[in-house]
Residue, then its C-alpha position, 0 to 999 in steps of 0.5 A: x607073146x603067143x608061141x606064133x608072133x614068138x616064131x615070127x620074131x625068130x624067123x625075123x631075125x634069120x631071113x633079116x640079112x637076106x631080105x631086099x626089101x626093106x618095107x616088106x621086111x617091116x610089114x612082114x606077116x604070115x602072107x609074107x612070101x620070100x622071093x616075090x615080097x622080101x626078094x630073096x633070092x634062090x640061093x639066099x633061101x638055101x641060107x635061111x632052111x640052113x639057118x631055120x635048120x641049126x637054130x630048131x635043131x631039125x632036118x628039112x627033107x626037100x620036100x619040106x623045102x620046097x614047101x617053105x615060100x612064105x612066112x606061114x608055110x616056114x612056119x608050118x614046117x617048123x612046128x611039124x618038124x619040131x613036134x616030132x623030135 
């Protein structure tokens, strides 16, 4: 498994009990975005940056946050964040 679908399989698991729609949670790919495809919610999102926050052991500034609306930017941020430890 590359280190990408292997971050794809975690970010998976933390929006799972998040997610409302379960057909786009089962075609979830890079281009995936949380509100408009899976329908996760403002708040619901908090949750999954505090999730992707204690699992990678990193602080997301807001702007990196603000940044987080799809798979391949959560991803993005992740990487970068987890690189500069």
């Amino acid at each position: 498994m590359s280190k990408k679908e292997q971050l794809i399989s975690e970010l998976k698991l933390i929006i799972r009990p998040y997610v409302q729609d379960e057909f786009a949670f089962e075609n979830l790919n890079e281009d995936t975005d949380f509100i408009a495809d899976l329908k996760i919610n403002s708040a619901n999102l908090v949750d999954v940056i505090l999730d992707i926050e204690d699992k990678y052991d990193i602080v997301l500034d807001n702007e990196s946050m603000d940044k987080m609306l799809n798979v391949k930017a959560a991803m993005e941020v992740i990487n970068t964040k987890v690189s500069e430890k």
